[in-house]
C-alpha positions as CSV (number, residue, x, y, z in Angstrom):
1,X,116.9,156.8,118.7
2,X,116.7,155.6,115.3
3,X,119.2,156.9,112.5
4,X,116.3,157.6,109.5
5,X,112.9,156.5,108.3
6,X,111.9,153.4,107.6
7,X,108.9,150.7,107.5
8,X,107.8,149.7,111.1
9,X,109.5,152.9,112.5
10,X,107.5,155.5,114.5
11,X,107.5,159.2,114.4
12,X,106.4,160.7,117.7
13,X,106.1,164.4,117.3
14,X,108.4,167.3,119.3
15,X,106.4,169.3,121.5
16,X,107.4,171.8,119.4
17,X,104.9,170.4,116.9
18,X,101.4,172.3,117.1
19,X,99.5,171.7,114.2
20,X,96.2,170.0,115.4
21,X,96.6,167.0,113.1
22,X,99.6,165.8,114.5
23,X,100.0,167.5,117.9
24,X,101.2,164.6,120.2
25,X,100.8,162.1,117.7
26,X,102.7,158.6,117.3
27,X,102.7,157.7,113.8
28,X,103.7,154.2,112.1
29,X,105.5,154.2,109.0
30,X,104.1,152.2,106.6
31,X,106.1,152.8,103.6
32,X,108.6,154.7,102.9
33,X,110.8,155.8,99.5
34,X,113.1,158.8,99.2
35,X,111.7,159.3,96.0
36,X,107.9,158.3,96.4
37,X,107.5,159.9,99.4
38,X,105.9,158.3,103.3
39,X,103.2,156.8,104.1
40,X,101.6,156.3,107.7
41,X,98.7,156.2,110.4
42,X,98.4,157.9,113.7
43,X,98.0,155.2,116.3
44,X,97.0,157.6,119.1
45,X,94.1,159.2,118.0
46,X,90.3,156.9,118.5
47,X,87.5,158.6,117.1
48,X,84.1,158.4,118.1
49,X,82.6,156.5,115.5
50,X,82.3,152.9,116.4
51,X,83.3,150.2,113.8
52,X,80.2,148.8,113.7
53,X,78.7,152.2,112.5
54,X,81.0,151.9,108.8
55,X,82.5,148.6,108.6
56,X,79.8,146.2,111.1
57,X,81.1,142.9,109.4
58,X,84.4,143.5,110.8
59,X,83.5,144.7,114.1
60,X,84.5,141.4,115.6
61,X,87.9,141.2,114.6
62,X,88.8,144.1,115.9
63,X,90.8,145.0,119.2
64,X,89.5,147.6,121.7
65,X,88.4,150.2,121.4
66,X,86.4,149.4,118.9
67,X,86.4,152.7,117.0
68,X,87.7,154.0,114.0
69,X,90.8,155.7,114.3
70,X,92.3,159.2,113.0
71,X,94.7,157.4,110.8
72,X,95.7,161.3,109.4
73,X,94.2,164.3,107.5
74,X,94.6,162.1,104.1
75,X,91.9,161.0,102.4
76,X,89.7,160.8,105.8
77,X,86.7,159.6,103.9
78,X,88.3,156.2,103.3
79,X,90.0,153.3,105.6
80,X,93.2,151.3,106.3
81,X,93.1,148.4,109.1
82,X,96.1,146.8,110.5
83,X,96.2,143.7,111.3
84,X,99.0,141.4,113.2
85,X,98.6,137.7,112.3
86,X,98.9,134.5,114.6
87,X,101.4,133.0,112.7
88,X,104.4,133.7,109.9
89,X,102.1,132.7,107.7
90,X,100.4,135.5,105.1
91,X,96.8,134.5,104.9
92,X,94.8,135.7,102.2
93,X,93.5,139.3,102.4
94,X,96.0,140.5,104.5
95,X,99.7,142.0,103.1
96,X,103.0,142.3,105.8
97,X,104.3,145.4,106.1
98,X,108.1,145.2,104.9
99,X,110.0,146.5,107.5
100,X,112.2,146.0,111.1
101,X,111.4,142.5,113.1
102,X,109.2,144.9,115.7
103,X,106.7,144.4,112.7
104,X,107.5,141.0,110.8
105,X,103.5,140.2,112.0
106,X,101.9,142.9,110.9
107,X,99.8,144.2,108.2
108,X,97.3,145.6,105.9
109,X,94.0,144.1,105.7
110,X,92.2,143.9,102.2
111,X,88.6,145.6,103.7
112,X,86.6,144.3,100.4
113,X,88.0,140.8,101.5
114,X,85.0,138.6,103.7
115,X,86.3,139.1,107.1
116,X,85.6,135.1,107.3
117,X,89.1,134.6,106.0
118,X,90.9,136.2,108.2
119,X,89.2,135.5,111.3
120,X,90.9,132.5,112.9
121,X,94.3,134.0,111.1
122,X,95.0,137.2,113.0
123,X,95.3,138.6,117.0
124,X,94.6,142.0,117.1
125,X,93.3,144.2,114.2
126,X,92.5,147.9,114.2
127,X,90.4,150.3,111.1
128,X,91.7,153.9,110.2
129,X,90.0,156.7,108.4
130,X,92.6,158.5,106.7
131,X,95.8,158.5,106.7
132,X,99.4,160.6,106.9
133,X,101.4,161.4,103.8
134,X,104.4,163.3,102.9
135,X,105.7,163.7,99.4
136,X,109.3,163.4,98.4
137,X,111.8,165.2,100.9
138,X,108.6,166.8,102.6
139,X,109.1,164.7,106.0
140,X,113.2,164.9,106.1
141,X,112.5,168.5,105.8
142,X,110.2,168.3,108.8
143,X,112.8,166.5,110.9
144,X,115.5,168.5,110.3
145,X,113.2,171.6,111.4
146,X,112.2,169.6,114.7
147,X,108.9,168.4,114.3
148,X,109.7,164.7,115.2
149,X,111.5,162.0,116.2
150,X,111.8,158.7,114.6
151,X,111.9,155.5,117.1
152,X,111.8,152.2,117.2
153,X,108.3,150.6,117.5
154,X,107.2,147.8,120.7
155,X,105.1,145.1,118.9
156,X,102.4,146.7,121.6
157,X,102.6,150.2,120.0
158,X,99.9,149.8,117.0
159,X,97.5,147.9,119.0
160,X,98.3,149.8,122.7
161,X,95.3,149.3,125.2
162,X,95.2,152.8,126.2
163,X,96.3,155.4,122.7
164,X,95.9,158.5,124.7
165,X,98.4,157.4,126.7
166,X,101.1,156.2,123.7
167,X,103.3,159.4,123.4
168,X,104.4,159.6,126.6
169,X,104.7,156.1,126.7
170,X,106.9,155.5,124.0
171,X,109.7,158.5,124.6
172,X,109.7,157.3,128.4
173,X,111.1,154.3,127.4
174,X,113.7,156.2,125.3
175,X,117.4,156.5,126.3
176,X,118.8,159.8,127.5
177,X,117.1,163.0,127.5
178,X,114.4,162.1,124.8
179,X,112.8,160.4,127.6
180,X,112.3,163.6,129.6
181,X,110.4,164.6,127.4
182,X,107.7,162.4,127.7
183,X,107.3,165.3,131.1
184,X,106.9,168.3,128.5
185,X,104.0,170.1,129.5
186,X,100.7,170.3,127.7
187,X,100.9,174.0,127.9
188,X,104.9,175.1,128.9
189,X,103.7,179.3,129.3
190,X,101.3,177.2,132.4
191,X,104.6,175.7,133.9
């Protein structure tokens, strides 16, 4: 398990954690300062709102399913797309995330940029609405009270082929007991 917060990092919530917006939820870091506070999306949670409903010019780019995601109850009404990048390269429109090597391709797309410059420069792109924020100390307070873990990220884990599945997923592959976890029941009062 990792040591503390940082770019690239994921925070995969306890089962402990109930409230609706992050209930089994596997969030990237994005950017992080002790003193500016965190910055992330939820990469587990596809809407139903197709791409091509909000942002149809860059429906082509990006990887299935092509939906919007639940990036986090911030600022819903307006988007964030990751983006990894074929090469180390950092094409125009597009900024890399400054963080651990599990992320040295990846990140954030300019949206008002023409989606013609970045077409034959990246792999796999996806489009959040919204996004998760913590002020100063908020989220260390949060950890020390239980509410999640922070692990390394899988280059697979922003653009996984199945998100409803990513939680489990990523504390199986965890060493020690955090990976029994990935068992906890949906509902432990059922068990």
């Amino acid at each position: 398990m990792a040591e503390a917060i940082y770019v690239g990092g994921l925070l995969v919530a306890t089962p402990l954690l109930d409230d609706p917006n992050f209930r089994r939820s596997v969030v990237l870091v994005l950017e992080h300062d002790e003193d500016g506070g965190t910055l992330g999306v939820v990469l587990n949670r596809p809407s139903e709102i197709a791409v091509t409903q909000v942002l149809p010019s860059w429906d082509p780019l990006v990887t299935g399913p092509p939906v919007l995601f639940e990036g986090g109850p911030v600022q819903t009404d307006s988007a964030l797309a990751l983006a990894a990048v074929l090469s180390g390269e950092e094409p125009l429109g597009w900024r890399r995330l400054r963080g651990k090597a599990a992320v040295s391709r990846l990140g954030t797309v300019d949206l008002d940029a023409p989606p013609e410059i970045l077409a034959g420069e990246i792999s796999q792109m996806r489009i959040f609405a919204g996004y998760a924020g913590w002020t100063a100390g908020q989220l260390e307070t949060e950890l020390r009270e239980g509410a999640w873990y922070v692990v390394d990220s899988e280059p697979g884990d922003t653009f996984h082929s199945d998100p409803e599945t990513l939680w489990r997923g990523v504390l199986r592959r965890q060493n020690g007991a955090l990976a029994l976890v990935a068992n906890f029941p949906d509902d432990p009062t059922l068990n």
